[in-house]
C-alpha positions in Angstrom: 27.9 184.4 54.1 27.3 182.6 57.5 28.2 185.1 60.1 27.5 185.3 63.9 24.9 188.9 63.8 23.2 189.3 67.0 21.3 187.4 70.2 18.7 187.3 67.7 17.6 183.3 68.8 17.1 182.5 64.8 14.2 180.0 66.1 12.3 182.8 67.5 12.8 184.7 63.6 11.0 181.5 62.1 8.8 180.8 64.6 7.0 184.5 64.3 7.2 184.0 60.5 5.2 180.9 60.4 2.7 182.3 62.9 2.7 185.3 61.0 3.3 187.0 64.4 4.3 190.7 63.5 4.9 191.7 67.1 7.8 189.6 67.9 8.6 190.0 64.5 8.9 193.7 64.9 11.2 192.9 67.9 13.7 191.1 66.7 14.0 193.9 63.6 14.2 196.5 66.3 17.2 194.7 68.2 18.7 194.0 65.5 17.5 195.1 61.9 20.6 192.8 60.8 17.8 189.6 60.7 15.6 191.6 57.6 19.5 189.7 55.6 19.1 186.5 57.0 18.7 183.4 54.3 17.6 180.7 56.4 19.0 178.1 54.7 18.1 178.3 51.2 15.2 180.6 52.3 16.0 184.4 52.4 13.7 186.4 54.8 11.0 187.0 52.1 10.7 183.9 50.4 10.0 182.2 53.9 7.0 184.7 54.6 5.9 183.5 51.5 5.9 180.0 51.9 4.1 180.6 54.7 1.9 183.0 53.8 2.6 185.8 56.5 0.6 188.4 54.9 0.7 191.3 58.4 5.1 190.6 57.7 4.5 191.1 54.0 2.2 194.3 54.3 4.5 196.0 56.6 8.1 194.6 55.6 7.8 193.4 51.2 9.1 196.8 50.5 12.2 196.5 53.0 13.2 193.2 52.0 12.9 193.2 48.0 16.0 195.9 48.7 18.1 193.5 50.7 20.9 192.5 48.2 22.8 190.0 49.9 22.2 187.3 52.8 23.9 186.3 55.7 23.2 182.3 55.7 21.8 181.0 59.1 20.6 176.9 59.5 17.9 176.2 57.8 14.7 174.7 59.9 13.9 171.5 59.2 9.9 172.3 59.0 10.9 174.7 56.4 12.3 172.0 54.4 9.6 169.5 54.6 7.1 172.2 53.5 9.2 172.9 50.9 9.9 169.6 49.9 6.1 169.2 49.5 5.9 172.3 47.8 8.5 172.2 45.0 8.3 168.1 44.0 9.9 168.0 40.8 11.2 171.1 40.8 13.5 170.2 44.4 16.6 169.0 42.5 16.5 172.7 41.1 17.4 174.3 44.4 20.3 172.1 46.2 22.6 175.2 45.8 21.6 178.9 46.2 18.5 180.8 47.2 15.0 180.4 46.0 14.2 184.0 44.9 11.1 185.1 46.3 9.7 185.1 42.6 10.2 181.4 42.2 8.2 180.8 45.7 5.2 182.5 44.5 5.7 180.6 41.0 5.4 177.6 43.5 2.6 178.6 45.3 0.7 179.1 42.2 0.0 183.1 43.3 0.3 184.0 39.3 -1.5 187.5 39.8 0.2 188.3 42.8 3.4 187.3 41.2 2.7 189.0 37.9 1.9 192.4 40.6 5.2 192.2 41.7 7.4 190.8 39.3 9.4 194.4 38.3 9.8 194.9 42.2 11.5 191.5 42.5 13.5 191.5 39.8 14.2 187.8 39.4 17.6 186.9 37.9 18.1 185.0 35.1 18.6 182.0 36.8 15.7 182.3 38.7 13.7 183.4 35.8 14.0 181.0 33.7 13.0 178.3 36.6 9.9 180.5 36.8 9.2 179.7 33.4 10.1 176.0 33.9 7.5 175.5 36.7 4.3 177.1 34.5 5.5 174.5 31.8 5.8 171.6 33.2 2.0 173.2 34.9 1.1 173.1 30.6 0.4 177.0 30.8 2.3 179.2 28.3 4.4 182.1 30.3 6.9 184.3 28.9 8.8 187.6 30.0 9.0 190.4 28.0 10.1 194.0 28.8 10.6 193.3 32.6 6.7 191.8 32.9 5.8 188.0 33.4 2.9 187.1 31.1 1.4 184.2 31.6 -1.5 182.5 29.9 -4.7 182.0 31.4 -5.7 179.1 29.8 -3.7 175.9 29.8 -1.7 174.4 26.9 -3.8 171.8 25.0 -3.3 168.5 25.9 -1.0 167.5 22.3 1.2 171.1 23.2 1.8 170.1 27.0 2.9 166.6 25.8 5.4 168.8 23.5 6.7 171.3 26.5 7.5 168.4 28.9 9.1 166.4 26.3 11.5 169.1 25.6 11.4 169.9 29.3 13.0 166.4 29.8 15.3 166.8 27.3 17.0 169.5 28.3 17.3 168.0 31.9 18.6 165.2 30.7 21.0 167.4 28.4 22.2 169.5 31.2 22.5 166.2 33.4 25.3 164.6 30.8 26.8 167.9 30.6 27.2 168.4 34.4 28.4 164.5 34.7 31.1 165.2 31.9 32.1 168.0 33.7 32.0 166.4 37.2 30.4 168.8 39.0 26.7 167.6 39.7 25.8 166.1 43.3 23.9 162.7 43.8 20.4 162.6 43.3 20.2 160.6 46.4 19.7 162.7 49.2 18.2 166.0 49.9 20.8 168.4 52.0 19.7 167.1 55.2 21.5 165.9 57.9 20.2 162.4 57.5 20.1 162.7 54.1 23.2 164.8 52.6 24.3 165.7 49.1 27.3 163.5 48.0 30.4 164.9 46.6 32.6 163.0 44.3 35.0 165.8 43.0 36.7 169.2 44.1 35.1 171.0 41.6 31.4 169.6 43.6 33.3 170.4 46.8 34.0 174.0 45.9 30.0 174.4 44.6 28.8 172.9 48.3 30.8 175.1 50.1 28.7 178.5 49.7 25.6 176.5 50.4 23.8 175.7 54.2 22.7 172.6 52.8 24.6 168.9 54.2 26.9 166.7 52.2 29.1 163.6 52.8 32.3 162.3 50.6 31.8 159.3 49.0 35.6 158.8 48.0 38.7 160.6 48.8 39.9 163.4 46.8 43.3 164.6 45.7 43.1 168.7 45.9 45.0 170.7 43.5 47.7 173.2 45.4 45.6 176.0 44.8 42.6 174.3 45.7 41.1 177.4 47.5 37.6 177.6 49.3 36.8 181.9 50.7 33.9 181.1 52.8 32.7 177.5 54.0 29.2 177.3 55.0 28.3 174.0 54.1 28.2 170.9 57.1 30.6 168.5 55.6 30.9 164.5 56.6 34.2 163.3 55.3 32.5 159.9 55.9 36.2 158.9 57.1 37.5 160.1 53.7 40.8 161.5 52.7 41.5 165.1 51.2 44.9 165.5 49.6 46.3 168.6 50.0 49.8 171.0 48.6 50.3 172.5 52.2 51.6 175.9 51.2 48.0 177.6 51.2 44.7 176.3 53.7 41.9 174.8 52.0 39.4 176.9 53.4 39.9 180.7 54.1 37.0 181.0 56.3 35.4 178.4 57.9 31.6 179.1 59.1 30.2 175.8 58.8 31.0 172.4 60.0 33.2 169.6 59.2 33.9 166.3 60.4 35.2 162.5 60.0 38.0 163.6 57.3 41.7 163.4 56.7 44.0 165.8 55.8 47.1 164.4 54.6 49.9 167.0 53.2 51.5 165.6 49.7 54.6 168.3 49.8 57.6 167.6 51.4 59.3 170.9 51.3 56.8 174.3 51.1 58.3 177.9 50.9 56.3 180.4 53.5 55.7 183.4 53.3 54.1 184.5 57.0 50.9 182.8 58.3 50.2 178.8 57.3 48.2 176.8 57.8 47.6 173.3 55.9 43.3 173.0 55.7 41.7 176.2 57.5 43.1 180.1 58.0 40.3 181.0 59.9 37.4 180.0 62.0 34.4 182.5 62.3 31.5 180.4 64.4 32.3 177.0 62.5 33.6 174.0 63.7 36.1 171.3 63.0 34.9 167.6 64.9 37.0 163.9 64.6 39.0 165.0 62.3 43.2 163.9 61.2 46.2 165.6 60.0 49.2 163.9 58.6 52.0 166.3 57.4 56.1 165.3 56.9 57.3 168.3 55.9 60.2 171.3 56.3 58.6 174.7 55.9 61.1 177.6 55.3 61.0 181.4 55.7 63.6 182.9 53.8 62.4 186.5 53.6 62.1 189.4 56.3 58.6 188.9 58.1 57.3 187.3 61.1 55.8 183.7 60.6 52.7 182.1 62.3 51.6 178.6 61.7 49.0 176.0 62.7 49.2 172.6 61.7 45.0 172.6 60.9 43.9 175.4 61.7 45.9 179.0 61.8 43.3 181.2 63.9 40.3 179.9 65.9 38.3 183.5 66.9 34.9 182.3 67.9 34.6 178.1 66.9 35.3 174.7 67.8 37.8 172.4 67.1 37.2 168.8 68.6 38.2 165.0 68.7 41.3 166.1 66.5 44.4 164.4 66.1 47.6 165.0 64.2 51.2 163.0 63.4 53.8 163.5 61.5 56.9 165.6 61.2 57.5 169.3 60.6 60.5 171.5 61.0 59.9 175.7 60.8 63.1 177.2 59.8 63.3 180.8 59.9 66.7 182.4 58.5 66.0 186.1 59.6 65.3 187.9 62.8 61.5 187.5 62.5 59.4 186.5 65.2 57.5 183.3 64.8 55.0 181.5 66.2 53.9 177.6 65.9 50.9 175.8 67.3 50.7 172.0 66.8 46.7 172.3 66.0 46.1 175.5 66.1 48.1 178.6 66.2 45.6 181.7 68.0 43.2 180.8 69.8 41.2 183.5 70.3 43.5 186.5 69.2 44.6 189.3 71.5 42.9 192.2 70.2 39.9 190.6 68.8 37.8 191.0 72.0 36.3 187.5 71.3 34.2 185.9 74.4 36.6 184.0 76.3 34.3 180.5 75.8 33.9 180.9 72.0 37.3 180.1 71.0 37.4 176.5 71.9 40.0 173.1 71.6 38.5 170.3 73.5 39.8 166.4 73.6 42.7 166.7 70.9 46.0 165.1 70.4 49.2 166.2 69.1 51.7 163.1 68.0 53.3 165.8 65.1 57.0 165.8 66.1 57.8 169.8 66.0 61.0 171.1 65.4 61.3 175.1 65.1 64.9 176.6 64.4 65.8 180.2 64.3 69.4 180.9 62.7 68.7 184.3 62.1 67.4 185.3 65.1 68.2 189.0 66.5 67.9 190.4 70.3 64.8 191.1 69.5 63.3 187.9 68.0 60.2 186.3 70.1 59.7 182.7 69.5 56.3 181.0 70.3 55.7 176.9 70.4 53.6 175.3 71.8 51.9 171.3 71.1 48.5 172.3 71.0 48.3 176.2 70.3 51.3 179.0 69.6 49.1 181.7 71.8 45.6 181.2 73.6 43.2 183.2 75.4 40.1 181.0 74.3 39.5 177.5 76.2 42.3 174.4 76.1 40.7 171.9 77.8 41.1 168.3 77.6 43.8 167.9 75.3 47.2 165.6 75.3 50.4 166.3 73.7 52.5 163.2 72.7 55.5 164.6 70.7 58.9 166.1 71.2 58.7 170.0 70.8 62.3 170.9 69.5 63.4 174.8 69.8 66.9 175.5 68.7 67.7 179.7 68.8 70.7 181.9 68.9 69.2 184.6 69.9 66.3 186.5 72.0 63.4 185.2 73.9 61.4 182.3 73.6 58.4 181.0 75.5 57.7 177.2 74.7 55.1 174.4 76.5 53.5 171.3 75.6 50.3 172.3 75.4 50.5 176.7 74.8 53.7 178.6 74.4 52.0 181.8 75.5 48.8 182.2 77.4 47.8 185.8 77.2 44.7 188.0 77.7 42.8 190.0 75.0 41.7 193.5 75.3 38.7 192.9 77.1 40.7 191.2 80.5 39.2 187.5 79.5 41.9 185.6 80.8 42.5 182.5 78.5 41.5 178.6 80.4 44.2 176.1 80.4 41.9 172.9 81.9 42.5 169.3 82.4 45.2 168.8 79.5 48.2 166.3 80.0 51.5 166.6 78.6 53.7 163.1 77.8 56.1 164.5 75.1 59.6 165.7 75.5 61.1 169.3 75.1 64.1 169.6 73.2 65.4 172.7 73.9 69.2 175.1 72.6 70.0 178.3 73.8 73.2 180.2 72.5 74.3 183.3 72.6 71.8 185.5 74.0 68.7 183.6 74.0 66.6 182.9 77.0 64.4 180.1 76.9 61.1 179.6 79.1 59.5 176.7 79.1 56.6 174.5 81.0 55.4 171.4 80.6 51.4 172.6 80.2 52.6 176.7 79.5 55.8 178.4 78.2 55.1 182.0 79.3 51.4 182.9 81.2 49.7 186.0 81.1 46.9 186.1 83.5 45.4 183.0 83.0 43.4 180.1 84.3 45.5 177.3 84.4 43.7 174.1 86.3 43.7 170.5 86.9 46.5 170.2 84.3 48.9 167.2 84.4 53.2 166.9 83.1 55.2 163.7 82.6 57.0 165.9 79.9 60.6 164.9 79.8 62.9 168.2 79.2 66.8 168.0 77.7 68.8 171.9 77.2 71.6 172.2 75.2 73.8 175.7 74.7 74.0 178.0 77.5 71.4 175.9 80.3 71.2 178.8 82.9 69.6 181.0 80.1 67.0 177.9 80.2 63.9 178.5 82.6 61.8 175.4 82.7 59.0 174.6 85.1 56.9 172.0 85.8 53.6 173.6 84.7 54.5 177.0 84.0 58.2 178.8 82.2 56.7 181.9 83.5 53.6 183.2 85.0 53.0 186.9 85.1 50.5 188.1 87.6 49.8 192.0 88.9 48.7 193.3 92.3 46.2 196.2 93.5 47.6 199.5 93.9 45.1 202.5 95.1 42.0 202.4 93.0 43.4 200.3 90.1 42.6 196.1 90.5 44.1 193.9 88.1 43.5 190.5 88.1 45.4 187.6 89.5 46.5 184.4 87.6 44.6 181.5 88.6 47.1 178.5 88.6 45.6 175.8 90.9 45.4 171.6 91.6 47.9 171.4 88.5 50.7 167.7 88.7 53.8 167.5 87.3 56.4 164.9 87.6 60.3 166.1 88.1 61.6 163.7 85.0 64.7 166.2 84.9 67.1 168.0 86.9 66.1 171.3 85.1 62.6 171.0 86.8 62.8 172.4 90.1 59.2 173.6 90.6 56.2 173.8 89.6 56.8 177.7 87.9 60.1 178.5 86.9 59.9 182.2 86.9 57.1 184.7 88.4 56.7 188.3 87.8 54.2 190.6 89.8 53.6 194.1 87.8 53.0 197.0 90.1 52.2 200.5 88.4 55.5 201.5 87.8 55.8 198.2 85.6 58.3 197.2 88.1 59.1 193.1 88.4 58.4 192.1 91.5 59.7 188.5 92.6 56.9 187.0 95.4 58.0 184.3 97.9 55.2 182.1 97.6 54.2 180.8 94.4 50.2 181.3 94.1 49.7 176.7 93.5 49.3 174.2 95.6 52.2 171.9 93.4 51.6 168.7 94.0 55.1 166.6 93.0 53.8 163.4 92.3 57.7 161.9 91.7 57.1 158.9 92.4 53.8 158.0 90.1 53.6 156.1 87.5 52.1 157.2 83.8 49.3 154.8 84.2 48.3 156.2 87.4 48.4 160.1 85.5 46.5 158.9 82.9 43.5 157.8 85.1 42.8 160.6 86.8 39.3 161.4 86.1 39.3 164.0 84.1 41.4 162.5 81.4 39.2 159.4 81.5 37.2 160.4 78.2 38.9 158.7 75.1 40.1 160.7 72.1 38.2 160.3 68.9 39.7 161.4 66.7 41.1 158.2 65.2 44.5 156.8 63.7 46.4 159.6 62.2 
């Protein structure tokens, strides 16, 4: 449901609504008639002019927004709650998941005739009816619906026959309370989907019912997820509370992730997990959500044994447009690909931002992670035409890497055609819009294991395997590099395998790469400079091979780690925790 729509400053949406200001209300429909779907929160578009009575937007927009049949969940203001809270007492409990139907608001707010007006046009659901009912009840007036039409009493229930209705009131509550327990799906009374006061979730089946809501929760113990454990679309903001979520490994946990989580665990039970093409152990895709101080633990061998290319991400598979921060991951994985498919492995993440996509180059984000995960990928099958991707952080970026450390040994064993590997990216590319991908301030301590046979070629970088236009800055290598196989098919820099670039002819401009202030230590005899390979693209898509490389390479041979590690811009600790 939660979606990025427009510019539309959501703010601005509630602010004319409680102000009852139709001209910047107007505004914001005429830019982008998108925000007549919006559900702030719990509270779609209508049932928030209702709460606050904002009778010139309900004269000129009820009609419109009775007709909207589904929401696009944005947060929900705080204010909104409070009045709410003050609104619905008893009644609060009722709405921790879902909307509140603009028939239940005027229930609420005690507008009977108004209510009983409009009750055809709204069309309450049953759900939603029936709470209707509830709140004149427990109010001791006698309301019923029949044919389509509310009826409600005008006088209240005598004082014996109220009595009655809340008794049995109470006893269905209490009814459908034991039920839920027994079934382990009802969320703690304490706490009321707020930030400081979240919903608690005890179960997978509560953690599947929170996940389609706006509201906050926190785990209160760790949870052992079935292997089909499967979420579509995440909204909720989730606090693992430092919590543990078992997981199969062969599907994500969460198709779509539009809301937050953070302070969990993932650890992977399976050992051995058949793939068939794009993996990914907890998330497949990020749409405008987040992922913050969060762990991964996986010791497993993944194995394609069927035609088709193969794309994998140890937590998340594709970051389009969110944030993934404070993450670390351990472990062991080996990818193991027995035809000629192309494959692609990212330690954290495997696309950021996707080529194609046109995403804004600063949505797609990874920021202050660490890969310890030991990643072995091996290609038996490989043909001439087999591309191989690996890289410690993220298979292929054009979003932002910045602050990031790999740890591990990245192991690539082929027999056959290319193959671009780094510690932090194995391929740095653009996407169709000519944002150029940033590459900042990430350090790189692990060790490349790298075998060539036959007729693979292998480019490799400590921080990049292959570039593609990109801004690569202020990045730092003490990665250690062994080659195995046929070495002069092995092309290892520094910094960069491979760094394509392009020059101006006549009227056509294309950009250069931006690779500047980067440090590297030789730790091998393969390591000769700071790029191993550059290519400059005229328009005959002719290689050109410049004298001068476009850095400034600093070889700092003779520093130690410790001195590496304390330049300034890694000075900001990780926090993502022990994994």
């Amino acid at each position: 449901m939660s979606q990025t729509l427009s510019n539309i400053n959501t703010n601005t949406m509630v602010n004319a609504i409680q102000s009852d200001d139709i001209a910047s209300f107007e505004t914001a429909v005429t830019q982008s008639p998108e925000v007549l779907t919006y559900a702030f929160g719990r509270f779609p578009v209508l049932s928030l002019c209702y709460l606050y009575k904002s009778t010139a937007i309900i004269k000129k927009y009820e009609e419109k927004l009775v007709k909207v049949t589904y929401h696009n969940q944005v947060e929900e203001p705080q204010q909104a709650y409070a009045k709410f809270k003050n609104l619905a007492g008893v009644h609060l409990q009722k709405y921790t998941t879902g909307y509140v139907h603009p028939a239940e608001m005027l229930a609420l707010l005690k507008e009977t005739a108004y209510l009983k007006k409009k009750f055809g046009v709204l069309k309450p659901n049953e759900s939603a009816q029936s709470n209707i009912l509830n709140v004149y009840a427990r109010r001791g007036r006698s309301a019923k619906i029949d044919l389509g039409n509310l009826i409600v009493a005008d006088e209240p229930f005598s004082f014996k026959m109220r009595l009655l209705g809340i008794a049995a009131a109470s006893v269905i509550t209490l009814f459908i309370i034991l039920f839920s327990v027994s079934m382990g799906v009802v969320f703690s009374s304490i706490g009321f989907g707020t930030e400081s006061s979240p919903f608690a979730i005890y179960s997978a089946e509560q953690l599947r019912l929170a996940a389609g809501t706006n509201s906050h929760y926190i785990l209160r113990n760790d949870i052992d997820l079935p292997d089909d454990f499967i979420i579509d679309n995440f909204v909720a903001r989730l606090d693992g509370n430092g919590h543990t979520l078992y997981v199969g490994g062969a599907a994500p946990v969460i198709t779509t992730l539009r809301g937050r989580v953070r302070n969990i665990h993932i650890q992977v039970r399976n050992e051995a997990i058949e793939v068939e093409g794009r993996v990914s152990f907890f998330v497949y895709t990020i749409i405008g959500g987040s992922i913050e101080n969060a762990t991964l633990n996986a010791n497993a061998t993944l194995t394609k044994s069927a035609h088709g290319a193969v794309v994998f991400g140890g937590l998340v598979l594709e970051n389009t447009n969110g944030s993934i921060e404070h993450v670390r991951i351990s472990g062991n994985i080996e990818i193991v690909s027995h035809y000629a498919s192309n494959v692609a492995v990212g330690g954290i993440v495997g696309v950021n931002a996707f080529m194609g996509r046109g995403i804004t180059r600063n949505n797609a984000r990874v920021l202050h992670s660490q890969n310890d995960m030991h990643i072995t990928l091996r290609a038996p099958g490989a043909s001439a035409a087999t591309h191989l991707v690996l890289g410690g952080i993220a298979a292929a970026n054009s979003g932002v890497l910045q602050g990031n450390l790999n740890t591990a040994t990245l192991t690539l064993s082929t027999t056959n055609g290319l193959a671009d590997v780094g510690g932090i990216v194995g391929f740095a590319l653009t996407d169709q819009l000519a944002y150029y991908g940033y590459i900042l301030e990430n350090g790189s301590f692990g060790h490349l294991n790298l075998t060539a046979t036959g007729g693979a070629h292998i480019f490799s970088g400590g921080i990049v395997g292959w570039a593609h236009h990109a801004t690569i800055n202020r990045n730092f290598s003490l990665a250690t590099v062994s080659v195995a196989g046929s070495p002069t098919h092995i092309h290892t820099g520094g910094i960069v395998g491979a760094l394509v670039t392009s020059i101006q002819q006549g009227y056509w401009q294309y950009p250069y790469a931006n690779v500047a202030n980067n440090y590297y230590v030789i730790q091998s005899p393969y390591i000769t400079h700071g790029v191993s390979a550059m290519y400059a693209h005229n328009m005959q898509g002719l290689p050109m091979f410049p004298d001068a490389i476009l850095d400034t390479w600093l070889n700092l041979s003779s520093a130690t780690e410790s001195q590496i590690r304390d330049l300034p811009f890694f000075r900001q600790p990780l926090q993502g925790g022990n994994a």
